[in-house]
C-alpha positions in Angstrom: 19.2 22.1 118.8 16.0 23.5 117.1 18.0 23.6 113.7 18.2 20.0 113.7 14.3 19.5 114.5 13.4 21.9 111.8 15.7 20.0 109.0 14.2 16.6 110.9 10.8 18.0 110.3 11.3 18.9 106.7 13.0 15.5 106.1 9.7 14.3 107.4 7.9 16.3 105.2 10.1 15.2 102.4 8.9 11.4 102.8 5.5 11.9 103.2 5.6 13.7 99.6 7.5 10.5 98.4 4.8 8.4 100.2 2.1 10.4 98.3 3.7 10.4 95.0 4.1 6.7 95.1 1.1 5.7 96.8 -0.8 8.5 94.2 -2.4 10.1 96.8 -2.7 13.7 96.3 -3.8 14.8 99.5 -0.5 14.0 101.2 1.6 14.8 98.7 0.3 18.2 98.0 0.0 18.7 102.2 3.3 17.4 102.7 4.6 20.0 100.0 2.9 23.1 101.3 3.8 22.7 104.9 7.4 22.6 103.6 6.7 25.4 101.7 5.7 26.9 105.1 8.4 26.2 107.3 11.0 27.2 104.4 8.9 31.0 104.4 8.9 30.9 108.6 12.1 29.8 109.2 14.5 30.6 106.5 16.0 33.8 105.2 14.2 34.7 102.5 16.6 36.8 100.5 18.9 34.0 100.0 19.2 32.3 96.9 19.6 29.0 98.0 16.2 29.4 99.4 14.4 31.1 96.2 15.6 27.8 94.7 14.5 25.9 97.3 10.7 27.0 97.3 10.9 27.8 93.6 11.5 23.6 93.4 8.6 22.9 95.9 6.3 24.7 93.8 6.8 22.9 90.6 7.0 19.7 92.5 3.2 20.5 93.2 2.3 21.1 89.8 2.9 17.2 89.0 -0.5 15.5 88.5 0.5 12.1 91.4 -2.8 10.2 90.4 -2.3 11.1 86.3 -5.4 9.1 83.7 -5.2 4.7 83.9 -4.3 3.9 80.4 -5.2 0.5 78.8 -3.6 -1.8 77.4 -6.5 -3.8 76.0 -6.5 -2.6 72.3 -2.7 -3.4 72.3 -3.0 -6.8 73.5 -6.1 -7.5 71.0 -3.6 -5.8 68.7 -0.9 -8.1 69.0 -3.1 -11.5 69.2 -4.5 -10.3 66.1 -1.1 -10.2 64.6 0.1 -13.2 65.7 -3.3 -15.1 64.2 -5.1 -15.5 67.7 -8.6 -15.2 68.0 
């Protein structure tokens, strides 16, 4: 019965990553991440390779810059007014 918490939990977990990456808020999505990490270190055999993958996968997930630079689109919209002959 614990199993299925654990993979509830990291489900959880999971989502709240998701959340972050779409809402670009860092915070969660790097806390949601790590406490995955966690419970994947505490509660699963490490030696396994499934597992390896597992965390290896986490870890680049939190490499990815949620909130990346705005870019504008100004210059290209002067760009194609000017092109079309609006002032």
């Amino acid at each position: 019965m614990k199993k299925i918490f654990l993979y509830q939990n990291l489900h959880a977990q999971i989502n709240y990553a998701a959340w972050g990456l779409l809402h670009e808020n860092t915070a969660i999505y790097a806390a949601s991440l790590a406490q995955a990490s966690n419970w994947i270190k505490q509660y699963f055999v490490q030696d396994s390779q499934t597992t390896q993958f597992i965390l290896q996968q986490l870890t680049e997930l939190q490499k990815i810059n949620v909130k990346p630079a705005s870019t504008t689109l100004s210059n290209t919209l002067q760009l194609f007014d000017h092109a079309k002959g609006v002032s």
